[in-house]
N, C-alpha and C positions, 0 to 999 in steps of 0.2 A: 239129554238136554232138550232134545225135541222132539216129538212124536204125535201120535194123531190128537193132544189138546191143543197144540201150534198148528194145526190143521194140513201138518206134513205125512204123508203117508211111504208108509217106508220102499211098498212096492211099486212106487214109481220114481225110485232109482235109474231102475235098467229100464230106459231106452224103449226096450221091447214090448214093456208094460202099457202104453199107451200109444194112440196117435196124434200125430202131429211133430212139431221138433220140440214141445213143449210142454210136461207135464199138465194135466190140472190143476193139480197143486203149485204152480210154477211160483205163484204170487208169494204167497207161505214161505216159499223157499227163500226168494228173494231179499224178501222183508227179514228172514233170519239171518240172512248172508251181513246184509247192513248190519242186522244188530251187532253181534258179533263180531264186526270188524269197525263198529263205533260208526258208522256213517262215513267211512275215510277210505279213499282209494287208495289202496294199496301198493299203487304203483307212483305217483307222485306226492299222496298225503292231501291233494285237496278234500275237505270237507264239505258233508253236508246235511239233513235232515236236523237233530235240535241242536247242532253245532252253528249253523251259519243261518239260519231264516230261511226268509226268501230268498237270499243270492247265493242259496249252496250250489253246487255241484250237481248238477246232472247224475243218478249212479245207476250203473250196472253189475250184473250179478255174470262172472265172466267162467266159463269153464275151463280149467286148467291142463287139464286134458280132454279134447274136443270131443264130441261124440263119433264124429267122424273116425277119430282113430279108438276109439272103444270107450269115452271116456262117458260117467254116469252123471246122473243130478243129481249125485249124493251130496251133501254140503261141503265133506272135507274137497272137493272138487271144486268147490265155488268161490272163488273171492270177488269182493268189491273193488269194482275200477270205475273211474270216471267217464262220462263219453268219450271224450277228448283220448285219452289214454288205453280205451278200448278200441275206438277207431285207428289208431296205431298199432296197435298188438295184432288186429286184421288185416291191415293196411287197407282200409275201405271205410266208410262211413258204417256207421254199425245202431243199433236200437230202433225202435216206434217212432224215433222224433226225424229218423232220415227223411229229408226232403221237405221239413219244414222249418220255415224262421228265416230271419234273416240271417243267422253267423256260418249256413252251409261253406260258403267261401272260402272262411277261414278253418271252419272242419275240412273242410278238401287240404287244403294248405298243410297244415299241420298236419296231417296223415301223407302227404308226398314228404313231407321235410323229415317226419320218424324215418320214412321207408329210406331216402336219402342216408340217415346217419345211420341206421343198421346196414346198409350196402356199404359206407366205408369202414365201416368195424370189423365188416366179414375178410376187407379188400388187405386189413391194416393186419390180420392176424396171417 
């Protein structure tokens, strides 16, 4: 489905292959993650790219298993999440846009109030 004409190169999979925490190709990848999952965060369903205009959705390209714990930039790895919805899954403000704009406040917010309702899920089981 995609390979070096989508300008993804395969052996910057593993981690190891390059420096930084972010492939070269990272753009590529990202860009295929959205297509592929239509422009739609995977975790709440907001849209965005030719679904919503201008007022889509912020998206990210989220690893589903981290590289921290072994996990690759291969695509089957990668789904689309929202800011909003990725800064929850970290519990921390997360992307390039940290620390600009006005709605940080309520990214902060909305990542104590996820982390909140995953600490009573954990309390309730």
């Amino acid at each position: 489905m995609f390979g070096r004409s989508s300008g993804i190169e395969p052996k910057y999979d593993d981690p190891r292959n390059h420096d930084g925490k972010y492939p070269p190709d990272w753009d590529a990848r990202r860009k295929a993650v959205y297509e592929r999952d239509n422009y739609t965060c995977q975790d709440c369903g907001l849209r965005s790219g030719p679904h919503a205009g201008d007022g889509g959705a912020i998206l990210h390209a989220h690893h589903l298993i981290s590289l921290r714990d072994g996990g690759r930039h291969h695509l089957a790895n990668l789904v689309t999440v929202c800011q909003y919805c990725h800064d929850g899954i970290h519990g921390h403000p997360t992307g390039s846009q940290y620390g600009v704009g006005e709605h940080n406040a309520l990214r902060f917010l909305r990542v104590v109030g996820r982390a909140i309702v995953r600490g009573i899920k954990w309390v309730i089981r």
